[in-house]
C-alpha positions as CSV (number, residue, x, y, z in Angstrom):
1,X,0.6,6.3,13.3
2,X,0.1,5.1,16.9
3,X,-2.7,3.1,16.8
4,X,-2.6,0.6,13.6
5,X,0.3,-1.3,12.3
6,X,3.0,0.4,10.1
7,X,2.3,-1.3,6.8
8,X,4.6,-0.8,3.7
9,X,2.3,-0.8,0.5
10,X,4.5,-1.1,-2.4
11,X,2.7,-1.0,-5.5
12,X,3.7,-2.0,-9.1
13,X,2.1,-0.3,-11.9
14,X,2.1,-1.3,-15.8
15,X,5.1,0.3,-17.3
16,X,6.2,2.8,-14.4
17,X,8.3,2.5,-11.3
18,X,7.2,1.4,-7.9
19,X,5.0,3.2,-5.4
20,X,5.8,2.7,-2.0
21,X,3.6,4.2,1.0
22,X,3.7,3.5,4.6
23,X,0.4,3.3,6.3
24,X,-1.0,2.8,9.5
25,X,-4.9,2.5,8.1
26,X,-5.3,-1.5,9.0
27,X,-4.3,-3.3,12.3
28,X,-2.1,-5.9,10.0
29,X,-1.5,-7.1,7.0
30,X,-4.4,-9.4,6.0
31,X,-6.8,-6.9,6.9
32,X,-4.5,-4.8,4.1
33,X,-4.4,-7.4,1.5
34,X,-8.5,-7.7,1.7
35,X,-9.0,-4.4,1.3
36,X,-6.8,-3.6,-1.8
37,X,-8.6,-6.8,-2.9
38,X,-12.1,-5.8,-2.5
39,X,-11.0,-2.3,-4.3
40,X,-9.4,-4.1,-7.5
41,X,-12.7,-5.9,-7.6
42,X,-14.6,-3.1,-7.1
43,X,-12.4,-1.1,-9.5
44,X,-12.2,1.9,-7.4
45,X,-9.1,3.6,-6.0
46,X,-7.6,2.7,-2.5
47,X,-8.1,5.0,0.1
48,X,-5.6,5.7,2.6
49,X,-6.1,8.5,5.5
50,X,-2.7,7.8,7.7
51,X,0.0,7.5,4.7
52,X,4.0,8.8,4.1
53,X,4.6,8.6,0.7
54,X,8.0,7.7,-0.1
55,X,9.5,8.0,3.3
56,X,8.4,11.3,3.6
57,X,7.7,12.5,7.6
58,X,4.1,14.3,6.9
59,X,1.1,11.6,7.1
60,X,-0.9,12.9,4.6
61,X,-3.9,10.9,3.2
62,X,-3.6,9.3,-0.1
63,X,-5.9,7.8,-2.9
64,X,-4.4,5.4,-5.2
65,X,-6.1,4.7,-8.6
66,X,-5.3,0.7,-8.7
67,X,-6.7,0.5,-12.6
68,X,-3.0,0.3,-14.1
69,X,-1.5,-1.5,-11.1
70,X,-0.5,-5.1,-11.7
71,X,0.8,-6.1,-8.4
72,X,0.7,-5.2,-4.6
73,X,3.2,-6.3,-1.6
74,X,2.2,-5.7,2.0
75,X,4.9,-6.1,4.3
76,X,5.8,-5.0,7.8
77,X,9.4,-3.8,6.4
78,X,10.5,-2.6,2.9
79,X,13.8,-4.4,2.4
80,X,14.8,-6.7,-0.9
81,X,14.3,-9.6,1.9
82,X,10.8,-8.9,1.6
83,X,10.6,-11.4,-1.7
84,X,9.5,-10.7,-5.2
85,X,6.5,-9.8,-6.6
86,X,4.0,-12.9,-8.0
């Protein structure tokens, strides 16, 4: 992911655990945070092309059906400093 910002996503869904993808799709995070926002208004899913899920080494891309998720934290590291969800 050379050319963006490495972004942790970490998404909270209704009733299930946390989803947590790095991406490198957006040059930082406000550019992030509008684009999650314009797809919860939009209700569509979020599409990511340059994404590890979980950690994982392989950038894969990823869709992400936001319908169920209540909450979203963009953040340039994935640590409990990172504060708490709104």
């Amino acid at each position: 992911m050379p050319d963006n910002v490495a972004l942790i996503i970490r998404f909270h869904p209704v009733g299930g655990e946390d989803v947590s993808v790095m991406s490198g799709d957006f040059d930082g995070e406000p550019e992030a945070l509008e684009a999650i926002a314009r797809a919860v208004d939009e209700r569509r899913s979020l599409v990511l092309t340059r994404a590890r899920y979980d950690r994982e080494t392989d950038v894969n891309g990823v869709v992400i059906n936001l319908a169920n998720v209540v909450s979203v934290r963009v953040s340039k590291t994935d640590s409990a400093e990172a504060g708490q969800y709104l």
